[in-house]
Every structure is written in structure tokens, then in C-alpha cells.
PDB file of N, CA, C, O and CB in Angstrom:
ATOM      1  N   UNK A   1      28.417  29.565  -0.068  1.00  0.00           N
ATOM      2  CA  UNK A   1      29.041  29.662  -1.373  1.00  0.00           C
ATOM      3  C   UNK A   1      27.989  30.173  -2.354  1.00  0.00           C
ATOM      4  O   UNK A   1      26.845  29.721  -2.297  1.00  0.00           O
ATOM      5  CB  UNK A   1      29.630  28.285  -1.829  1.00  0.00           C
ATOM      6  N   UNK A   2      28.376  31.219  -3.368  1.00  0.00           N
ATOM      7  CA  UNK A   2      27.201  31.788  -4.244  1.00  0.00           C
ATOM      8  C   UNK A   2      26.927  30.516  -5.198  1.00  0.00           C
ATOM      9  O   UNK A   2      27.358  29.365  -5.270  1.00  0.00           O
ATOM     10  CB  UNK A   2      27.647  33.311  -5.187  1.00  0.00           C
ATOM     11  N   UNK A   3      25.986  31.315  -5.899  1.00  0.00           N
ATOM     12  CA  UNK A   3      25.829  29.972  -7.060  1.00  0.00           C
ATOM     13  C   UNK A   3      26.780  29.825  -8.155  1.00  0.00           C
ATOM     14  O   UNK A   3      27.244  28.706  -8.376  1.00  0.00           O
ATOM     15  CB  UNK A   3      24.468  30.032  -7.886  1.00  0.00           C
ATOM     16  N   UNK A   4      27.202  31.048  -9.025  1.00  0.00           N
ATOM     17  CA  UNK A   4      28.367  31.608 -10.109  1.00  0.00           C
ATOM     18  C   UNK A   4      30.007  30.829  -9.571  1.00  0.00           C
ATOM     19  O   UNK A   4      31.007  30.538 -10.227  1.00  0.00           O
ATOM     20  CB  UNK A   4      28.458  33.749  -9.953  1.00  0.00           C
ATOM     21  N   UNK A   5      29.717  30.704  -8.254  1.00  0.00           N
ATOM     22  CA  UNK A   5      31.043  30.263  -7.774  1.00  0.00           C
ATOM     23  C   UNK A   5      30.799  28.584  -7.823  1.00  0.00           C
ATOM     24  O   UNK A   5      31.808  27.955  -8.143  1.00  0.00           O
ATOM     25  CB  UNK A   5      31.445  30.949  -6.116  1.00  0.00           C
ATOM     26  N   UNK A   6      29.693  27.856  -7.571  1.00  0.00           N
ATOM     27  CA  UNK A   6      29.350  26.714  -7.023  1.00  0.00           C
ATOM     28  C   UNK A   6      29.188  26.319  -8.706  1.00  0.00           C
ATOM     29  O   UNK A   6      29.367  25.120  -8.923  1.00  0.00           O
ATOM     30  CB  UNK A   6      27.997  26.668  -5.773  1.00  0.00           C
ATOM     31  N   UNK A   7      28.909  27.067  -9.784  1.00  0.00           N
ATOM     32  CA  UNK A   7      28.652  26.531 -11.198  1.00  0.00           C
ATOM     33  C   UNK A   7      30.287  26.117 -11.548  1.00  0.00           C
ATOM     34  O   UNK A   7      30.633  24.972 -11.838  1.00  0.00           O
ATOM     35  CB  UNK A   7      27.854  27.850 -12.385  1.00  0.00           C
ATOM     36  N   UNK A   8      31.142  27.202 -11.464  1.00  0.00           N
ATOM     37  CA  UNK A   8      32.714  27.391 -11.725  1.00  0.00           C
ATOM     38  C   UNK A   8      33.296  26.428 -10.998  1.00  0.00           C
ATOM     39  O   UNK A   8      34.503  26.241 -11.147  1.00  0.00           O
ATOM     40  CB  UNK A   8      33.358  28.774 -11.318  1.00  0.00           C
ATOM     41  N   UNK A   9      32.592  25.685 -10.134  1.00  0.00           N
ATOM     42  CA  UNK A   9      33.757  24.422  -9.182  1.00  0.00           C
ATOM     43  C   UNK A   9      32.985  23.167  -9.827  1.00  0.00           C
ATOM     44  O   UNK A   9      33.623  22.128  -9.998  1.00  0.00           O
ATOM     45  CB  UNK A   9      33.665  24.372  -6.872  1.00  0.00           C
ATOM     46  N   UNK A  10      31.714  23.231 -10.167  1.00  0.00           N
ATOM     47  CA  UNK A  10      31.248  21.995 -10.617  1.00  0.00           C
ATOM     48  C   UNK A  10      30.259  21.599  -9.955  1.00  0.00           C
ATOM     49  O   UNK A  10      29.731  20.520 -10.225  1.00  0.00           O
ATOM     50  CB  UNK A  10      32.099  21.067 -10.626  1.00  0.00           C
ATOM     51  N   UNK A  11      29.754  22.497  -8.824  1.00  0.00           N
ATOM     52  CA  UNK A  11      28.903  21.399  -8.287  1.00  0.00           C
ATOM     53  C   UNK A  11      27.545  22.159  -8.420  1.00  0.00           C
ATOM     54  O   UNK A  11      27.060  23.271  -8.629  1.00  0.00           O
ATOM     55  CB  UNK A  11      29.305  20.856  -6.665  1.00  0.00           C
ATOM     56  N   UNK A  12      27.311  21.153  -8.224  1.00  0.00           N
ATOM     57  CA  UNK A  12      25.198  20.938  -8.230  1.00  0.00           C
ATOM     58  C   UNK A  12      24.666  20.279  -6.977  1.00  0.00           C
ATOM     59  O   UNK A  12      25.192  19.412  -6.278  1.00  0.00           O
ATOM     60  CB  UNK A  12      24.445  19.628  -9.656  1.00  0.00           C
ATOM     61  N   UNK A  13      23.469  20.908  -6.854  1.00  0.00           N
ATOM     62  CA  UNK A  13      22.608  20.423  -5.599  1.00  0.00           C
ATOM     63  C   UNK A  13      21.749  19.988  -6.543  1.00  0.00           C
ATOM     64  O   UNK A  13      21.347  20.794  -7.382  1.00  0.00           O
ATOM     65  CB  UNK A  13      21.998  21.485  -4.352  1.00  0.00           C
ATOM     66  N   UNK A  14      21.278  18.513  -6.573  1.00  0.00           N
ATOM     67  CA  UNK A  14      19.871  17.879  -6.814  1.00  0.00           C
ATOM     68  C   UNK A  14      18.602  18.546  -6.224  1.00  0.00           C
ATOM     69  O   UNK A  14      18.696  18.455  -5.000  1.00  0.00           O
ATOM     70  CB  UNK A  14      19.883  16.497  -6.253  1.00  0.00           C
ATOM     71  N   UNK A  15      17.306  19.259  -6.620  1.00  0.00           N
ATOM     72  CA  UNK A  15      16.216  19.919  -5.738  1.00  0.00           C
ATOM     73  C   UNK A  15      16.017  18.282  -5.087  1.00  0.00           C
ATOM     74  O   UNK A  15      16.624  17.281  -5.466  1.00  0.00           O
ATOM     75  CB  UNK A  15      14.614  20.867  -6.705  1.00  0.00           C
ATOM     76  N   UNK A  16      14.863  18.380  -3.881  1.00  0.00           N
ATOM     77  CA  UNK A  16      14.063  17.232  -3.300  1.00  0.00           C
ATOM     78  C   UNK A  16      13.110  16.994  -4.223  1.00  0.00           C
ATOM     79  O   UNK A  16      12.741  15.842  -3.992  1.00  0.00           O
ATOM     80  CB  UNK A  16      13.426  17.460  -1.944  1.00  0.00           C
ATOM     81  N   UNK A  17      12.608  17.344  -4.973  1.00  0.00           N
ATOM     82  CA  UNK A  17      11.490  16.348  -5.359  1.00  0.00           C
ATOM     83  C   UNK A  17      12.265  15.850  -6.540  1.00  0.00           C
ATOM     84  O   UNK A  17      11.673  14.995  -7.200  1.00  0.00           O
ATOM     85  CB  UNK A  17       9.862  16.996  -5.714  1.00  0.00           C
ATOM     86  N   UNK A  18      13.229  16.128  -6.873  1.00  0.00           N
ATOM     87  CA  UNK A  18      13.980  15.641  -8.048  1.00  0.00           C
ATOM     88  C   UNK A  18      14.598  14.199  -6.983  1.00  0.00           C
ATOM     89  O   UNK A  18      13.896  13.196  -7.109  1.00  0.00           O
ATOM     90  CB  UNK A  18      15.361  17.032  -8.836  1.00  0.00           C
ATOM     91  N   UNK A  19      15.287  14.117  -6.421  1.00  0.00           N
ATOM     92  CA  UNK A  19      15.657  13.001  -5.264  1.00  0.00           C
ATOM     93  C   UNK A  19      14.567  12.328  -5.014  1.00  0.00           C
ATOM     94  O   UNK A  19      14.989  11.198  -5.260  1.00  0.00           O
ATOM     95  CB  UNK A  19      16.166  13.520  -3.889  1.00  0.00           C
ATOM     96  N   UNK A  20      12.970  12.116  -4.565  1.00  0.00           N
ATOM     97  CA  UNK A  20      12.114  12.232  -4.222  1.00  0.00           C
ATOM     98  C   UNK A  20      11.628  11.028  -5.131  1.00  0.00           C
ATOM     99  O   UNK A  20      11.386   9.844  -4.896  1.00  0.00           O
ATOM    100  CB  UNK A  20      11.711  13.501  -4.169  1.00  0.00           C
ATOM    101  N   UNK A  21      11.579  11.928  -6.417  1.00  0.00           N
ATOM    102  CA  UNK A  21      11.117  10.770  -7.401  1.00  0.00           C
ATOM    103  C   UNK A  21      12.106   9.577  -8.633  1.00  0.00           C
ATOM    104  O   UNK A  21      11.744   8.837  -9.547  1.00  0.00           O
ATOM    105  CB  UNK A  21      10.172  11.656  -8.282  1.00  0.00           C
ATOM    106  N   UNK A  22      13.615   9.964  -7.950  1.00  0.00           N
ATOM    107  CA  UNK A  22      14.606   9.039  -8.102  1.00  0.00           C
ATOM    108  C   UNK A  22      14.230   8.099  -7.177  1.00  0.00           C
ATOM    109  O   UNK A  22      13.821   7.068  -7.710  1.00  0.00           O
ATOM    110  CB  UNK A  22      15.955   9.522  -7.943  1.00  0.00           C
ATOM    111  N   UNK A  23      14.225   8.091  -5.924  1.00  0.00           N
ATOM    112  CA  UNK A  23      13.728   7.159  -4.702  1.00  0.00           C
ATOM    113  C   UNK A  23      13.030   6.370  -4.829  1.00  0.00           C
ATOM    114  O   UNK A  23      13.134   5.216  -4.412  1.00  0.00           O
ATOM    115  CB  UNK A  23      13.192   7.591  -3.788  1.00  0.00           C
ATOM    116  N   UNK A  24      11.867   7.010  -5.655  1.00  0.00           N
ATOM    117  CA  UNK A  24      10.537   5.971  -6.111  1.00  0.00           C
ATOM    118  C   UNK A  24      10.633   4.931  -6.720  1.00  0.00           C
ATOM    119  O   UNK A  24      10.310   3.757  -6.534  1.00  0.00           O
ATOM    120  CB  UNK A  24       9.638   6.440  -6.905  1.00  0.00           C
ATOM    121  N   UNK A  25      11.404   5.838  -7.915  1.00  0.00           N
ATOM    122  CA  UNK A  25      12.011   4.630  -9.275  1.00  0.00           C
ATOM    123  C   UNK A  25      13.143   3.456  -8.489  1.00  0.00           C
ATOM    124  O   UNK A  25      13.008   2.235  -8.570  1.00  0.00           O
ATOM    125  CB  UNK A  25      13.228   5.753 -10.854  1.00  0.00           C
ATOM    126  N   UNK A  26      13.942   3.968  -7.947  1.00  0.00           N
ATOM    127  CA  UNK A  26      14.550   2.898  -7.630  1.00  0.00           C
ATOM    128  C   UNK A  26      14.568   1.707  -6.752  1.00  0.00           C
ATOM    129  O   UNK A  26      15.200   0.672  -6.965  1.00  0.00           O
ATOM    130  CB  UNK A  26      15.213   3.242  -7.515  1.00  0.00           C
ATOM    131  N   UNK A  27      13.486   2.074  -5.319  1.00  0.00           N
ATOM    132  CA  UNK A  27      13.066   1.409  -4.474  1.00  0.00           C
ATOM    133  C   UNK A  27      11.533   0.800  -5.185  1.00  0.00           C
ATOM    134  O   UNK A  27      11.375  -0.418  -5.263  1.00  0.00           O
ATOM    135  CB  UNK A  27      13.079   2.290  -3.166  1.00  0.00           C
ATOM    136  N   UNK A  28      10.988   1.284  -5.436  1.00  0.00           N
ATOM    137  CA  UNK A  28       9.506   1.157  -6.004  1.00  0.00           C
ATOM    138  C   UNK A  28       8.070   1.098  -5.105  1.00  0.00           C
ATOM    139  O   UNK A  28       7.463   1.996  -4.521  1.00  0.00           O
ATOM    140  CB  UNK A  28       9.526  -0.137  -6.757  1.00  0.00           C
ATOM    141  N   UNK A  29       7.786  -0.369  -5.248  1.00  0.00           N
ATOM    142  CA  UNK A  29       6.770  -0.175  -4.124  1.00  0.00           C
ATOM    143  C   UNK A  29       7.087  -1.452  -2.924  1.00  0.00           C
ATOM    144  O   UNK A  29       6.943  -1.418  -1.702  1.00  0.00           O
ATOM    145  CB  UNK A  29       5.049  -0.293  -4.854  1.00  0.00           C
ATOM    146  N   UNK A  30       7.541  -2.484  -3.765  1.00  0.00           N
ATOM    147  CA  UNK A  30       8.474  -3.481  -2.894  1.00  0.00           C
ATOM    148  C   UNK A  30       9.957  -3.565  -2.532  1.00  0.00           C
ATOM    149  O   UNK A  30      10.935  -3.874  -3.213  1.00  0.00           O
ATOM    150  CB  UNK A  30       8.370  -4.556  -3.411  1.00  0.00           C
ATOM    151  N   UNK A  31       9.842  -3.231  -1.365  1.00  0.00           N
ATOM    152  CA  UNK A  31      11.552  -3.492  -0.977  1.00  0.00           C
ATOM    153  C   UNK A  31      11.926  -4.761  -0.088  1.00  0.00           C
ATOM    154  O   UNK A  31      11.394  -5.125   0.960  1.00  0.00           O
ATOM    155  CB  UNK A  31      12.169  -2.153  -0.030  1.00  0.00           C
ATOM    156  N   UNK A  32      12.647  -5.154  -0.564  1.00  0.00           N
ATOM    157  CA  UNK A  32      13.378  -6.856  -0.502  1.00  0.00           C
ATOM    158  C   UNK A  32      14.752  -7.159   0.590  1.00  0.00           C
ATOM    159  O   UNK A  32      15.279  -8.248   0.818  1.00  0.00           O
ATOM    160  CB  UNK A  32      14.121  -7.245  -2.290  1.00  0.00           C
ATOM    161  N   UNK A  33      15.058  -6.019   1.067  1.00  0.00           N
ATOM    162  CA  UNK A  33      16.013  -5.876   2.068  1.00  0.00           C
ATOM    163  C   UNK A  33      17.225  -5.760   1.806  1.00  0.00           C
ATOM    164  O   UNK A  33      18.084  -5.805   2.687  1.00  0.00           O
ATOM    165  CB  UNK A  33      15.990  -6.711   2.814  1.00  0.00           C
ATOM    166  N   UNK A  34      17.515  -5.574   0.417  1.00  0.00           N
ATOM    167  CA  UNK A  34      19.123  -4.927  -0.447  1.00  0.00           C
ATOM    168  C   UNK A  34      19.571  -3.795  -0.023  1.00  0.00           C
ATOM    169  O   UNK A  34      18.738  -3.042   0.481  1.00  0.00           O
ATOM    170  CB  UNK A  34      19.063  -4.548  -2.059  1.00  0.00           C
ATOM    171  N   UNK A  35      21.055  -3.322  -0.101  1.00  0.00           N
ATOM    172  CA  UNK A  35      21.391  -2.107   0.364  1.00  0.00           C
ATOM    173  C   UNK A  35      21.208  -1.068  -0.728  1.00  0.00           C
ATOM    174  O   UNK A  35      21.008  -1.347  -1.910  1.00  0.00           O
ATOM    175  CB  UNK A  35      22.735  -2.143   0.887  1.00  0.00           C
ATOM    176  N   UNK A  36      21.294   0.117  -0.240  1.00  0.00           N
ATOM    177  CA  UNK A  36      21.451   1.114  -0.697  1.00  0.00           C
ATOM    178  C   UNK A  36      22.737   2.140  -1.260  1.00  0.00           C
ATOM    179  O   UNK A  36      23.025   3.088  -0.530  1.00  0.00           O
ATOM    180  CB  UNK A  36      20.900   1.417   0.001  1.00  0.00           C
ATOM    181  N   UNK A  37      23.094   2.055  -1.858  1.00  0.00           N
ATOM    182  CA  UNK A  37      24.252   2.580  -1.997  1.00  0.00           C
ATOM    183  C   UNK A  37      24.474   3.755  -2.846  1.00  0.00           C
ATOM    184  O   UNK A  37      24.076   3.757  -4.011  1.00  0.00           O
ATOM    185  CB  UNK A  37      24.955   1.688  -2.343  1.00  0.00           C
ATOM    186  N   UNK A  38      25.363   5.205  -2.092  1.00  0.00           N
ATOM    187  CA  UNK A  38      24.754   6.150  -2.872  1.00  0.00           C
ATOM    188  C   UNK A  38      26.912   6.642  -3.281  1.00  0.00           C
ATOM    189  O   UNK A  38      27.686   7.191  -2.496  1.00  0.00           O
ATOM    190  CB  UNK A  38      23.244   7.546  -1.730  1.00  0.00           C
ATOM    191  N   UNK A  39      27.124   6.298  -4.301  1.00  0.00           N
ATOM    192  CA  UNK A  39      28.955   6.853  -4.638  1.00  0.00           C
ATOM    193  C   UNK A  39      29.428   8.244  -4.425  1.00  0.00           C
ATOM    194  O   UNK A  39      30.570   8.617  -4.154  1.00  0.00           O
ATOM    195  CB  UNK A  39      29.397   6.736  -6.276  1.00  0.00           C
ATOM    196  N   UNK A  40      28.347   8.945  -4.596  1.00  0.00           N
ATOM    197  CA  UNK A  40      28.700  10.073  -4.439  1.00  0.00           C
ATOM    198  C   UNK A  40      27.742  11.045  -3.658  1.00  0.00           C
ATOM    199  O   UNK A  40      27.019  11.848  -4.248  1.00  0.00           O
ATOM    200  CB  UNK A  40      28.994  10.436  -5.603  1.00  0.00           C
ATOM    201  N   UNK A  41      27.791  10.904  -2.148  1.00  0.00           N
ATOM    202  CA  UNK A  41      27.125  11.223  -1.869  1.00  0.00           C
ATOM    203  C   UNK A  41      26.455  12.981  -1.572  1.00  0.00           C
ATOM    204  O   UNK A  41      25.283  13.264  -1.324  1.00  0.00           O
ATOM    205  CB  UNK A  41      27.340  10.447  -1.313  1.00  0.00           C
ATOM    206  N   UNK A  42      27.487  13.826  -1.684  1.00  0.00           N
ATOM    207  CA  UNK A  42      27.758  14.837  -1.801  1.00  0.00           C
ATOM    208  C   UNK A  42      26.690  15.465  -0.680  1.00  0.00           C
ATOM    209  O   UNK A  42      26.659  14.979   0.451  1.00  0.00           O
ATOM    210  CB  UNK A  42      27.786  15.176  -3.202  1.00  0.00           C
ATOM    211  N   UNK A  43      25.947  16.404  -1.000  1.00  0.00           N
ATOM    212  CA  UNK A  43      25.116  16.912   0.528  1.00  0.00           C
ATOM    213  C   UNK A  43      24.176  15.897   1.009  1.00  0.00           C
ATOM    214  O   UNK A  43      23.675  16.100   2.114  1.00  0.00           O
ATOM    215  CB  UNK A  43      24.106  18.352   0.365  1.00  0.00           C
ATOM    216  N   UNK A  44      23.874  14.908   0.407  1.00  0.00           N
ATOM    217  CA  UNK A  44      23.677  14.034   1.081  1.00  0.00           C
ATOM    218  C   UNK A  44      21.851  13.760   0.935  1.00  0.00           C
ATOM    219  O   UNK A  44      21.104  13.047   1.606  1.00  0.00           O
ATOM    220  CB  UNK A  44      24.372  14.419   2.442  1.00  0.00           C
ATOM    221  N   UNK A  45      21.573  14.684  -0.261  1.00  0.00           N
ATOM    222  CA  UNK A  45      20.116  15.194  -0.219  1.00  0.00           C
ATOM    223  C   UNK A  45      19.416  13.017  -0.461  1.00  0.00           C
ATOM    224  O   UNK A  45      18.617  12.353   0.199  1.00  0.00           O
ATOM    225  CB  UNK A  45      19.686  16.884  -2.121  1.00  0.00           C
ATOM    226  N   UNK A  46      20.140  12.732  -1.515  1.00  0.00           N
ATOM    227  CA  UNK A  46      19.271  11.247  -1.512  1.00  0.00           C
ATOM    228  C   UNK A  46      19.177  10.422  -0.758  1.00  0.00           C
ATOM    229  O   UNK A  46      18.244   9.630  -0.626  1.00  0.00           O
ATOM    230  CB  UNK A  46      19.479  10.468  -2.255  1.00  0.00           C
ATOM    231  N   UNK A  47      20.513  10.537   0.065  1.00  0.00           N
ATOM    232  CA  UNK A  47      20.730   9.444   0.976  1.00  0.00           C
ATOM    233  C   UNK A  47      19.005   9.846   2.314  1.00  0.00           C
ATOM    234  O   UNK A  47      18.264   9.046   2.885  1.00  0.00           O
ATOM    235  CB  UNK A  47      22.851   9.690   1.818  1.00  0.00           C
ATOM    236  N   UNK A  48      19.015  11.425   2.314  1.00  0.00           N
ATOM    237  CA  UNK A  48      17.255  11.485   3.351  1.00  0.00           C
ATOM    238  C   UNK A  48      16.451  11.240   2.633  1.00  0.00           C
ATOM    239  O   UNK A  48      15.450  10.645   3.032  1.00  0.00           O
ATOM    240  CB  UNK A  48      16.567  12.874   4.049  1.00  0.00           C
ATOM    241  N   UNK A  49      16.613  11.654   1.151  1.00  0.00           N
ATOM    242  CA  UNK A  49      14.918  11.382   0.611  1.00  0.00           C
ATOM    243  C   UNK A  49      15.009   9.549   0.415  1.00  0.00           C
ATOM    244  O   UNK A  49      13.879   9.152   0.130  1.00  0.00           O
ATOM    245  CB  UNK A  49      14.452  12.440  -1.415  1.00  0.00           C
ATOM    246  N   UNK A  50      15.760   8.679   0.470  1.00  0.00           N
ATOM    247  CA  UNK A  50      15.694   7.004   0.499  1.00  0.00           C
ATOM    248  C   UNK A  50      15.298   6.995   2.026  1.00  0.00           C
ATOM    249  O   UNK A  50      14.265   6.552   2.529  1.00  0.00           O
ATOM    250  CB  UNK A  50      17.362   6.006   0.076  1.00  0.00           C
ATOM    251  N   UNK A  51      16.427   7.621   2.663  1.00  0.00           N
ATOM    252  CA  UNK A  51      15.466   7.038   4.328  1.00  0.00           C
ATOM    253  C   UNK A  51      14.488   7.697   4.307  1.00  0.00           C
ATOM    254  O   UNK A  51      13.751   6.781   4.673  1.00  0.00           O
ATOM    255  CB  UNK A  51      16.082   7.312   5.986  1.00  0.00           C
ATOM    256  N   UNK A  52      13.790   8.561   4.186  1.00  0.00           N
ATOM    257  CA  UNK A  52      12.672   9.122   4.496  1.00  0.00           C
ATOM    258  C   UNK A  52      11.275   8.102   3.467  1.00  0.00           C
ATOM    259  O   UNK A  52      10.086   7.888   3.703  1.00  0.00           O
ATOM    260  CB  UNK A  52      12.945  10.916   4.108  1.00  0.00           C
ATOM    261  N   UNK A  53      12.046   7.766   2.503  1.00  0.00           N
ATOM    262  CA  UNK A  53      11.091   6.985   1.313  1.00  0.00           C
ATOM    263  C   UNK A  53      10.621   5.903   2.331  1.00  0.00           C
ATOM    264  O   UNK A  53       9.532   5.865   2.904  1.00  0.00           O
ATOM    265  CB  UNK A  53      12.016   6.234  -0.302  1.00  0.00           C
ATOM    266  N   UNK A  54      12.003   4.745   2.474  1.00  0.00           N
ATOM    267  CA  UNK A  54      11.631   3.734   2.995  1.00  0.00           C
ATOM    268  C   UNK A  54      10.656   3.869   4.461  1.00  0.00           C
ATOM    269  O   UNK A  54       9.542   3.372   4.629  1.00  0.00           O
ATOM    270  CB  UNK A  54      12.852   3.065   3.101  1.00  0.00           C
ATOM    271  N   UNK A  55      11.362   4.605   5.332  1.00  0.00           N
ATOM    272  CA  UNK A  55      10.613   4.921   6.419  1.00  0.00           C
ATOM    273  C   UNK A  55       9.129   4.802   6.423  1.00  0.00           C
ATOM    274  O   UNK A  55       8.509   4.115   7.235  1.00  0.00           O
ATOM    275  CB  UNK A  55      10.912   6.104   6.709  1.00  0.00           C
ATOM    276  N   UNK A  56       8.585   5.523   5.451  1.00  0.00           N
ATOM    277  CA  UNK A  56       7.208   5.961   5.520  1.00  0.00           C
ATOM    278  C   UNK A  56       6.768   5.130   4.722  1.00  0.00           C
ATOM    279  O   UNK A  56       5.538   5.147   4.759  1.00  0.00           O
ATOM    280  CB  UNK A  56       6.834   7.318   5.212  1.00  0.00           C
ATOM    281  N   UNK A  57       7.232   4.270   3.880  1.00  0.00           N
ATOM    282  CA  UNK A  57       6.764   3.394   2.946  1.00  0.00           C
ATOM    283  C   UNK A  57       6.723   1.718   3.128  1.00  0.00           C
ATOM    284  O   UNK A  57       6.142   0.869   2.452  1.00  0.00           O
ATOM    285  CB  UNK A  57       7.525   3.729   1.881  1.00  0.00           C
ATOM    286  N   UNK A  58       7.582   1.595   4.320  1.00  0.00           N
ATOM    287  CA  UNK A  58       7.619   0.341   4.584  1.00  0.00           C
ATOM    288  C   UNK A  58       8.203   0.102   5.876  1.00  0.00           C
ATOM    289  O   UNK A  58       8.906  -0.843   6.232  1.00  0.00           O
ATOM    290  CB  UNK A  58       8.231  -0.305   3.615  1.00  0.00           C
ATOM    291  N   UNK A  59       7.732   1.286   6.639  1.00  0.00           N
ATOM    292  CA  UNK A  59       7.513   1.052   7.892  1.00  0.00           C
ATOM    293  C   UNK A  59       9.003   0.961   8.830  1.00  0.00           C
ATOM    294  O   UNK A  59       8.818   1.076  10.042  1.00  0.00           O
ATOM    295  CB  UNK A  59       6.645  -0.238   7.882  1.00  0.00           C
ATOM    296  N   UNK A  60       9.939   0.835   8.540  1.00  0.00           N
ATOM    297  CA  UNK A  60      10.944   0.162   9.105  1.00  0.00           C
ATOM    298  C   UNK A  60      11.542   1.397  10.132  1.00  0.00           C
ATOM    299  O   UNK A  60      11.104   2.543  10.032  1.00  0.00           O
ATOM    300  CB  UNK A  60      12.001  -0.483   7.912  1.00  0.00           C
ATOM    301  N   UNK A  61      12.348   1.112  10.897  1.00  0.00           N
ATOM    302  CA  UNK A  61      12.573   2.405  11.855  1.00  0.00           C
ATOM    303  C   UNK A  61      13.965   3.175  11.410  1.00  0.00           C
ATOM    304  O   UNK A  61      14.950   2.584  10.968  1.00  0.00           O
ATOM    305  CB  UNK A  61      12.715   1.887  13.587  1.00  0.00           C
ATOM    306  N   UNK A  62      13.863   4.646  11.612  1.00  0.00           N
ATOM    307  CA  UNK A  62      15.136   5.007  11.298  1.00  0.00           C
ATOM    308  C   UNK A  62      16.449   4.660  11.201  1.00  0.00           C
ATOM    309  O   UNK A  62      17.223   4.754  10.249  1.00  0.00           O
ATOM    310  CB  UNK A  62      15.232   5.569  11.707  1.00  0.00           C
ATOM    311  N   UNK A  63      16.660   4.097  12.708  1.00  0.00           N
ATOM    312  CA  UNK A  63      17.801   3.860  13.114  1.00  0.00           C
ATOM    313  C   UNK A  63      18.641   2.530  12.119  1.00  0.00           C
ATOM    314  O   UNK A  63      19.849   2.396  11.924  1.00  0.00           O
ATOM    315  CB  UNK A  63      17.544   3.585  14.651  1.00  0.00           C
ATOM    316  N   UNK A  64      17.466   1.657  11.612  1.00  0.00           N
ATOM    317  CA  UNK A  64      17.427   0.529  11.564  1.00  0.00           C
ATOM    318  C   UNK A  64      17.979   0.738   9.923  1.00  0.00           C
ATOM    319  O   UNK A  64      18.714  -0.189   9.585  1.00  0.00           O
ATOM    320  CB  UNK A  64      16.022  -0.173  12.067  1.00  0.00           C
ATOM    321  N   UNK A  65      17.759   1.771   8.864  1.00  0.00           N
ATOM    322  CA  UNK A  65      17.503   2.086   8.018  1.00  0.00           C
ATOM    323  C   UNK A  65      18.898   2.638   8.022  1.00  0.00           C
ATOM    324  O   UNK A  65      19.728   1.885   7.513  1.00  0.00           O
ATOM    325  CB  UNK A  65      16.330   2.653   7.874  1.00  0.00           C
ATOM    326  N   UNK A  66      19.157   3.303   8.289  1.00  0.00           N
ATOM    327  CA  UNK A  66      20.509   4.086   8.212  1.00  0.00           C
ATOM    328  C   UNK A  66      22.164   2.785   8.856  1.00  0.00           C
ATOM    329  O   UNK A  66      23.024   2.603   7.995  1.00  0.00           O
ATOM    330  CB  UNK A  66      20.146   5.815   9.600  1.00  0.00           C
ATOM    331  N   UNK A  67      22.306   2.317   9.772  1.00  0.00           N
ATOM    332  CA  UNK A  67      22.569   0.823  10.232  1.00  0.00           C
ATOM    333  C   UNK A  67      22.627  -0.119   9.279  1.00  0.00           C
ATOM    334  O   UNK A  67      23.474  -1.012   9.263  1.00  0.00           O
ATOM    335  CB  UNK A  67      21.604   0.322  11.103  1.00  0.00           C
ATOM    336  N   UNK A  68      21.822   0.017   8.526  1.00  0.00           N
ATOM    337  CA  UNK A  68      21.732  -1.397   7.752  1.00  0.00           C
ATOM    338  C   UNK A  68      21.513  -1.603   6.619  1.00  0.00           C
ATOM    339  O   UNK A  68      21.548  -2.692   6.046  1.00  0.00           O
ATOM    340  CB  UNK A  68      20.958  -2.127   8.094  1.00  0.00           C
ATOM    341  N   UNK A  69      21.191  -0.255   6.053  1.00  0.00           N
ATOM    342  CA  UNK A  69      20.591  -0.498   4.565  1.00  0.00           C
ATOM    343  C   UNK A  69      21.242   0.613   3.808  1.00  0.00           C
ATOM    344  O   UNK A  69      21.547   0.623   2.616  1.00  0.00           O
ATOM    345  CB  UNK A  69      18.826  -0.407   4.425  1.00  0.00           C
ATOM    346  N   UNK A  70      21.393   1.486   4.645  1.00  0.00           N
ATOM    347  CA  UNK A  70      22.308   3.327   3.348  1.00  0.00           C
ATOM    348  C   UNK A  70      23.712   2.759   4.017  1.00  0.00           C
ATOM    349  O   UNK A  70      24.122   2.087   4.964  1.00  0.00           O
ATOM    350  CB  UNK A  70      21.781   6.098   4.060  1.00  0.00           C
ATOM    351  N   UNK A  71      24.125   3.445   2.946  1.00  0.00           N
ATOM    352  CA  UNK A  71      25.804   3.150   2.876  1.00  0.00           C
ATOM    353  C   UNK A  71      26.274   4.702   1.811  1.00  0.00           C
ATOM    354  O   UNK A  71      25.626   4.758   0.766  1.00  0.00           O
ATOM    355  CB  UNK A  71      26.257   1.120   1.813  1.00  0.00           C
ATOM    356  N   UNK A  72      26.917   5.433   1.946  1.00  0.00           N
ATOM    357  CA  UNK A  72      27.342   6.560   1.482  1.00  0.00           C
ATOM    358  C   UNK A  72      28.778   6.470   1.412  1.00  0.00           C
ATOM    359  O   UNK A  72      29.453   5.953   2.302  1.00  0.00           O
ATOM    360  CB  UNK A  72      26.879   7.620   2.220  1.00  0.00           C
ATOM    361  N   UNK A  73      29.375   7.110   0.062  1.00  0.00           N
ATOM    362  CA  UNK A  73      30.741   7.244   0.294  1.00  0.00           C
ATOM    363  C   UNK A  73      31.097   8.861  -0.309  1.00  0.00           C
ATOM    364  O   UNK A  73      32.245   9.303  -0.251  1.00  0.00           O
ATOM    365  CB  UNK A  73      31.590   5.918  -0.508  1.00  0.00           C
TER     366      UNK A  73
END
């Protein structure tokens, strides 16, 4: 889809480091084992940059992360 067409329907792609450093703010540096919950998840860019956050930040395993903690609608 071009972009002129993708402006005219409404939608937007978030860049990654824009996701990246939403992730930060919202998880921080301690995570407590709460879910994640993303309403609109659309391409889906936050729902990787949170697993990818937590992953590398607190160790936990993919599978385990996506299973149990993201929730997308």
C-alpha cells in the first residue's frame, strides 16, 4: 500500500525506536510479572519491541513472554 493511500485510510506505522522507547517508559527497569496489553495492535510493531524489551532485559524466554504476559487485540 503507498503512503498517500495509507495517510487517506488513516493509518500509521509507529518507527521502532519510537516503540522502543515507549517500552522503556512503560516496563522500566523493574518488571513485576503484570500483563501486557496492547488494544490496538495493528502491525504489531510494540507488541516485538515489549517482547524483545523484556527478553533482553529480564531474561525471561520467548515463548514464555508471548504465553503469558502480551495479549493483543
Amino acid at each position: 500500500m503507498k503512503i498517500g493511500k495509507q495517510k487517506t485510510l488513516g493509518i500509521e506505522f509507529t518507527p521502532e525506536k519510537i516503540a522502543d522507547y515507549i517500552s522503556k517508559l512503560t516496563i522500566g527497569n523493574e518488571y513485576s510479572g503484570e500483563f501486557v496489553l496492547d488494544p490496538s495492535t495493528g502491525s504489531g510493531v510494540f507488541m516485538r519491541r515489549i517482547l524483545n524489551y523484556i527478553v533482553r532485559n529480564f531474561h525471561l524466554s520467548p515463548t514464555y513472554v508471548i504465553e503469558n504476559i502480551l495479549f493483543g487485540v
